[in-house]
C-alpha distance (Angstrom), angle and dihedral (degrees) to the residues before:
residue distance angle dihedral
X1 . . .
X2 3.63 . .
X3 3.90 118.6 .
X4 3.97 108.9 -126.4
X5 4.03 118.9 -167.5
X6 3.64 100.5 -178.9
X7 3.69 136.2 34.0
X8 3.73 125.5 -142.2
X9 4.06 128.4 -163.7
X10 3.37 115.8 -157.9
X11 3.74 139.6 -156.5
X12 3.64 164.6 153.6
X13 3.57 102.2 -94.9
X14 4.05 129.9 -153.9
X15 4.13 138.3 -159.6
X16 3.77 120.2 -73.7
X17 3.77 96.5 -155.4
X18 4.35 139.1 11.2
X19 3.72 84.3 -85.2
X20 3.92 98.7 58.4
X21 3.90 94.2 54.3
X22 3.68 108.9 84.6
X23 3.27 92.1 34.9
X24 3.76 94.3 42.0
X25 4.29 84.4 46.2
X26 4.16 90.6 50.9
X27 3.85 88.0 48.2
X28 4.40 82.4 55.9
X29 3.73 92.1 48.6
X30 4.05 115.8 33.0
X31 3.80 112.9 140.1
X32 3.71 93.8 17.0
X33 3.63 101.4 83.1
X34 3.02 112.1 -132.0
X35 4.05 122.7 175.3
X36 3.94 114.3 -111.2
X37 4.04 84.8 -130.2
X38 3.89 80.4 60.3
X39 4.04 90.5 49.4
X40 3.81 98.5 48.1
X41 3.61 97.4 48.3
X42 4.09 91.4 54.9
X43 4.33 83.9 43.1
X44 3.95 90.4 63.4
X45 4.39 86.0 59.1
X46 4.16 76.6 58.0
X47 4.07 99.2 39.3
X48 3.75 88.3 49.4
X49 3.69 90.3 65.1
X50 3.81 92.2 46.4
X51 4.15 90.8 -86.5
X52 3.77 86.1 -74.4
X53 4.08 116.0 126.2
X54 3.99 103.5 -154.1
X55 4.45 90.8 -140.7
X56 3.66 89.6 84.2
X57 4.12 92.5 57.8
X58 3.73 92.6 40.1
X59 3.93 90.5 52.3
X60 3.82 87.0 47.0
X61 4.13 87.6 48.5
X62 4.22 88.5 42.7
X63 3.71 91.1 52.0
X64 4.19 92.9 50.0
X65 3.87 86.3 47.7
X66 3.92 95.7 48.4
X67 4.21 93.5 53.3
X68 3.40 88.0 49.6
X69 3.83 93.9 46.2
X70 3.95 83.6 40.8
X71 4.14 95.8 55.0
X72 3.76 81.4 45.2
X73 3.67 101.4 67.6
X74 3.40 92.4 18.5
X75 4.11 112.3 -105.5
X76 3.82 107.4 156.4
X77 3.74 100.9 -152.0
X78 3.74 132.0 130.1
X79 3.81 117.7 -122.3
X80 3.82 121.9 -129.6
X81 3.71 126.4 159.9
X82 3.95 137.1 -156.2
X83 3.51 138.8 175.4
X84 3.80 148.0 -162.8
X85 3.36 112.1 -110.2
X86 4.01 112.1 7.7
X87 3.48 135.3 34.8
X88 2.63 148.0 -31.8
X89 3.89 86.9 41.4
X90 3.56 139.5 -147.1
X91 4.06 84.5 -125.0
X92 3.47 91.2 56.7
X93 4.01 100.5 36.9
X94 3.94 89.2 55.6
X95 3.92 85.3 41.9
X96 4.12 90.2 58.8
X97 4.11 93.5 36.0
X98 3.87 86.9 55.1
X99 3.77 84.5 48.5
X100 3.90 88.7 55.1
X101 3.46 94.5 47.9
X102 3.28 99.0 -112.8
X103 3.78 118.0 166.4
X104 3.83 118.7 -175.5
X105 4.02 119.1 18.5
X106 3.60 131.1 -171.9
X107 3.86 114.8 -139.6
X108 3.66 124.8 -145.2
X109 3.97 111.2 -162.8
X110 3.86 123.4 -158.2
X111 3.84 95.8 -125.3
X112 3.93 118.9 82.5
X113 4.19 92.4 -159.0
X114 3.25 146.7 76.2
X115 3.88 117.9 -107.4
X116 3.97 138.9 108.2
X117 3.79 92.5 -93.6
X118 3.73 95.8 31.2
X119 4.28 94.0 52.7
X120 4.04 113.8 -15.4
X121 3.60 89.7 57.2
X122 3.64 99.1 50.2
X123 3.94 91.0 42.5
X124 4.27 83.3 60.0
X125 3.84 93.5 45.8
X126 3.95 90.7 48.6
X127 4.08 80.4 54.7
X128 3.36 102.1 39.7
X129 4.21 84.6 57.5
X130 3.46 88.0 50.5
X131 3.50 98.3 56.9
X132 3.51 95.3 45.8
X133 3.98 86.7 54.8
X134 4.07 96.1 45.4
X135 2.81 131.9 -156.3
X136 3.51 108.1 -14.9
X137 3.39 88.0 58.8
X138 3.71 121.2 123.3
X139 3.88 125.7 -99.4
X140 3.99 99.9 -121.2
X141 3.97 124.5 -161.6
X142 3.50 117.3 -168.4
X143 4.10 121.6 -142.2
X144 3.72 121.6 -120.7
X145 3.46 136.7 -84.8
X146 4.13 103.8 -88.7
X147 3.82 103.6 -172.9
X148 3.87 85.5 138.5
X149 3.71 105.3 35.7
X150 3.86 105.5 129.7
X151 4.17 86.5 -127.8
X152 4.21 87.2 55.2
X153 5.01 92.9 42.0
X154 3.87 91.6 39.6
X155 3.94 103.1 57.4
X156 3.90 86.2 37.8
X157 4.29 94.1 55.7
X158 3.84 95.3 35.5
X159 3.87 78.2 51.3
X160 4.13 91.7 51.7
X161 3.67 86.2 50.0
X162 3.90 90.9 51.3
X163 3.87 87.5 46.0
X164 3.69 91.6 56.1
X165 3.54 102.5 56.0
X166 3.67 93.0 60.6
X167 4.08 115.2 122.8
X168 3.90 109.2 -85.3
X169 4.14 88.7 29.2
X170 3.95 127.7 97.2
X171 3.70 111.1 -154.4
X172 3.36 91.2 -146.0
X173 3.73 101.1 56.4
X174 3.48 118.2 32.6
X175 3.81 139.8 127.8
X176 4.18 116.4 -112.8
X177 3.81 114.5 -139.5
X178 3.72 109.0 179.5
X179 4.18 113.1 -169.8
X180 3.40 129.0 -150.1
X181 4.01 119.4 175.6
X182 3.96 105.5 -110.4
X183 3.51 129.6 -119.4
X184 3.83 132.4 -169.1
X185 3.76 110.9 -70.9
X186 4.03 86.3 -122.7
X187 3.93 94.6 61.9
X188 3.12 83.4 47.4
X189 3.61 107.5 61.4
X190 3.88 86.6 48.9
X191 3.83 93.1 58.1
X192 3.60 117.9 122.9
X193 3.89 130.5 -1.2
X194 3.72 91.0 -45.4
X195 3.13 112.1 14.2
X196 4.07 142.3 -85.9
X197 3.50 90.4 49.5
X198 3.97 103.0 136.4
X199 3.96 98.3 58.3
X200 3.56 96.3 40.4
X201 3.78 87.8 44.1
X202 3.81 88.8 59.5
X203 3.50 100.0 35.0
X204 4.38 85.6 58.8
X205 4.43 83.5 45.5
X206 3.91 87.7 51.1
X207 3.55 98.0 45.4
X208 4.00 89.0 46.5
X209 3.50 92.0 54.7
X210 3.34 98.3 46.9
X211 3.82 96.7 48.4
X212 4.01 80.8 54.1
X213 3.37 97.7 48.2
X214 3.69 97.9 52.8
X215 3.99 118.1 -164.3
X216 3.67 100.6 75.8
X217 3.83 113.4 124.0
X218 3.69 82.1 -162.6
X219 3.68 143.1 0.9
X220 3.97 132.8 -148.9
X221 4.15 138.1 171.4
X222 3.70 113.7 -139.5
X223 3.91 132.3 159.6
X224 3.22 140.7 -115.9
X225 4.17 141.4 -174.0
X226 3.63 100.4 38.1
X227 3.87 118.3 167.9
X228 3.57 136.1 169.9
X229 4.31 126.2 85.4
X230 3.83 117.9 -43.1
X231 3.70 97.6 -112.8
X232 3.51 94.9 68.4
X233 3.49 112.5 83.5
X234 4.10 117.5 -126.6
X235 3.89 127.2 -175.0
X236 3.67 113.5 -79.9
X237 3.43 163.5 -152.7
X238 4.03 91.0 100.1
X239 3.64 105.6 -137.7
X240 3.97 97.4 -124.4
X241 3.55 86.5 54.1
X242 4.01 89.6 58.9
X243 3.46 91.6 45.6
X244 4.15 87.3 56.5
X245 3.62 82.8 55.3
X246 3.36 106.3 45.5
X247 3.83 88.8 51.4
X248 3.46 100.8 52.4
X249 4.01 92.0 43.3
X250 3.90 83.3 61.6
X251 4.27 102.0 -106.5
X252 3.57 111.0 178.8
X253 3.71 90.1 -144.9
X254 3.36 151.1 -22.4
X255 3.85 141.3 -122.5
X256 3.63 122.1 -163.3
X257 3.88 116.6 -154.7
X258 3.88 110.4 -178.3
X259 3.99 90.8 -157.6
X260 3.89 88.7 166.5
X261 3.55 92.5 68.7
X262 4.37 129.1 68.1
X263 4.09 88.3 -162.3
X264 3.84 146.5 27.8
X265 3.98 100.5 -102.4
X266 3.47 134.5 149.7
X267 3.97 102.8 -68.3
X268 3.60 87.6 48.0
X269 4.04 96.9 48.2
X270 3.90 95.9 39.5
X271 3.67 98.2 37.0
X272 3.84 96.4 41.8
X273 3.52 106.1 20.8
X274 3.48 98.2 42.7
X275 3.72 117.6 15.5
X276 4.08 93.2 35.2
X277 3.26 87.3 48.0
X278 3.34 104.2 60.2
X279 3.47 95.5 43.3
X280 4.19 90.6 56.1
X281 3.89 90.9 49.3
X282 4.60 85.1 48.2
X283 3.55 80.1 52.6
X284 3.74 108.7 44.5
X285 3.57 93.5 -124.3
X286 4.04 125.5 139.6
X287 4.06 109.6 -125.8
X288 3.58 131.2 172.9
X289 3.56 117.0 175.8
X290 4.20 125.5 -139.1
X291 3.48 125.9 -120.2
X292 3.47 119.6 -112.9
X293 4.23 126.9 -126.7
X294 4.01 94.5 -92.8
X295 3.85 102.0 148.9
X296 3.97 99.8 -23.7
X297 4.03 105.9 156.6
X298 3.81 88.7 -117.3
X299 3.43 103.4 50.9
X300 4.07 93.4 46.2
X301 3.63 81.6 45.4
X302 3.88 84.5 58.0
X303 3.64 90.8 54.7
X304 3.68 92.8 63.4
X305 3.52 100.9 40.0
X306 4.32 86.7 53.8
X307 4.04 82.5 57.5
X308 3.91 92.6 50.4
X309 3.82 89.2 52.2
X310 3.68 89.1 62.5
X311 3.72 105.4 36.1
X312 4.16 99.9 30.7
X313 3.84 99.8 18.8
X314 3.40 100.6 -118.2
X315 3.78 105.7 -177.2
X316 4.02 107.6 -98.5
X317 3.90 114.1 -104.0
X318 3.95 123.1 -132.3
X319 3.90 135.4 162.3
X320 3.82 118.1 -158.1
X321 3.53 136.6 16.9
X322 3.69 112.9 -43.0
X323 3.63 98.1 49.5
X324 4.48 134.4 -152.5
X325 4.10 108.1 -6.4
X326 3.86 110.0 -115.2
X327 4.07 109.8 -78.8
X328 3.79 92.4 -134.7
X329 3.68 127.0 30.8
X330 4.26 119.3 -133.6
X331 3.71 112.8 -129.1
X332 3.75 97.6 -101.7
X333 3.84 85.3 54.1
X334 3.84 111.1 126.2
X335 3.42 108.7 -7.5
X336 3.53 122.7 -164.0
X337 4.22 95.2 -113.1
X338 4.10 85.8 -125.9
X339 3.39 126.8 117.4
X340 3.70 115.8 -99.9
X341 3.79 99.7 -107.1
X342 3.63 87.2 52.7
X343 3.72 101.0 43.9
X344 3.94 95.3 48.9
């Protein structure tokens, strides 16, 4: 097994202040296009919260819960942290571990599933930063996807449960809406080894959690947060459109269980919080909304046993019926769905 001596979270980064935002938002979106209109309408979800994106603070909370989690069972690796598309970034991070002499890293990535922009795109970042380093640059492995580690389900159901006893909400009767942010239906139909991996990979998560859970009358996945130009088809049902239909079929209440996400950031607030919401108190329909993972015990504990897997082989864990996530993705793994002028 290889030897690791230094661990490295990974994420999507966001703006710490009004100033960040644009740039933080043109960072998101270069080569794609999109319209500066398009840019400053999604910057006022950001400005409402005072320009700052809570990720950045969770990552910072994740990391102090890992090295404690780390001294606990006794993995002696130093922590650094990089994202995509704010600081501190991966460039950078891989920049100061090659300065450490650090050799071999293994990456932690803020996205439990299998997709391009949930794994394949974070495996080309992590190599992009190492090319920009050299070759003193680190040899990185990333861990697996973990949408069905125990450590990832538990925190979500006991969250459900939570969810349910909010005023307005019976625990016993209650509709399950578990939200995952969409993606265009072409990405994903090349997710995973053979394709369609990401929605069937959430749709197995949802249907874990709710069997966990208990109380739902009924359970459903929908999406949420899509982007990009109408004519391109994106994974659907939209989850204000479920909560039209839910209300008008007569649902006592609803709980929403953002199983796509590891961490309460801004899609997640703003989408749910807010814009759900609103739409649920339009409607006249009861809705509490689950906490996601953030720094739970289990789930941190999760994190370290996905390190021992690669460096001691502890045996992969899995609940449900398609079992651990592949260690290592194969080249062709999770392609983008675009075609190949467009995704170089």
């Amino acid at each position: 097994m290889p030897r690791y001596d230094a661990f490295l979270l990974v994420s999507f980064g966001g703006p710490e202040g009004p100033a960040d935002v644009i740039p933080f938002l043109e960072n998101v979106t270069r080569g794609r296009g999109v319209p500066r209109e398009r840019l400053e309408r999604v910057a006022e979800h950001y400005y409402r919260f005072g320009g700052v994106s809570p990720i950045n603070q969770e990552c910072r909370d994740l990391l102090a819960a890992i090295e404690k989690d780390f001294a606990a069972a006794g993995v002696d690796l130093p922590l650094y942290w990089g994202n995509r598309n704010w600081d501190p970034t991966l460039a950078d991070t891989v920049a100061t571990m090659a300065a450490d002499g650090r050799r071999r890293a293994i990456a932690f990535v803020t996205s439990a599933y299998s997709s391009y922009s949930g794994c394949r795109q974070y495996l080309e970042d992590i190599e992009r930063a190492r090319a920009l380093v050299g070759g003193s640059a680190p040899v990185i492995d990333k861990v697996r996807p973990y949408f069905n580690h125990p450590g990832f389900i538990e925190p979500l159901a006991d969250a459900v449960r939570a969810a349910a006893a909010s005023p307005g909400l019976s625990v016993h009767s209650f509709d399950l809406v578990c939200t995952a942010h969409s993606i265009p239906e072409a990405m994903a139909a090349a997710s995973g080894p053979s394709g369609g991996a990401y929605p069937a990979q959430l749709a197995e998560a949802s249907r874990l959690v709710a069997e966990r859970a208990g109380g739902a009358r009924s359970w459903r996945l929908v999406y949420q947060s899509r982007s990009g130009p109408p004519s391109v088809p994106w994974l659907g049902p939209d989850v204000g459109d479920c909560l039209s239909e839910l209300a008008a079929a007569g649902s006592p209440g609803v709980v929403l269980a953002p199983v796509g996400f590891i961490s309460d950031h801004l899609e997640v607030v703003y989408d749910l919080d807010i814009e759900a919401a609103e739409a649920a108190e339009r409607l006249g329909l009861p809705l509490a909304r689950a906490a996601t993972p953030g720094t739970d015990p289990r789930f941190v504990s999760m994190i370290t046993e996905l390190v021992a897997e690669r460096q001691d082989g502890v045996t992969p864990r899995a609940v449900g019926g398609l079992g651990p996530a592949l260690r290592t993705c194969g080249a062709g793994c999770c392609g983008s769905g675009r075609p190949a002028r467009e995704a170089s």
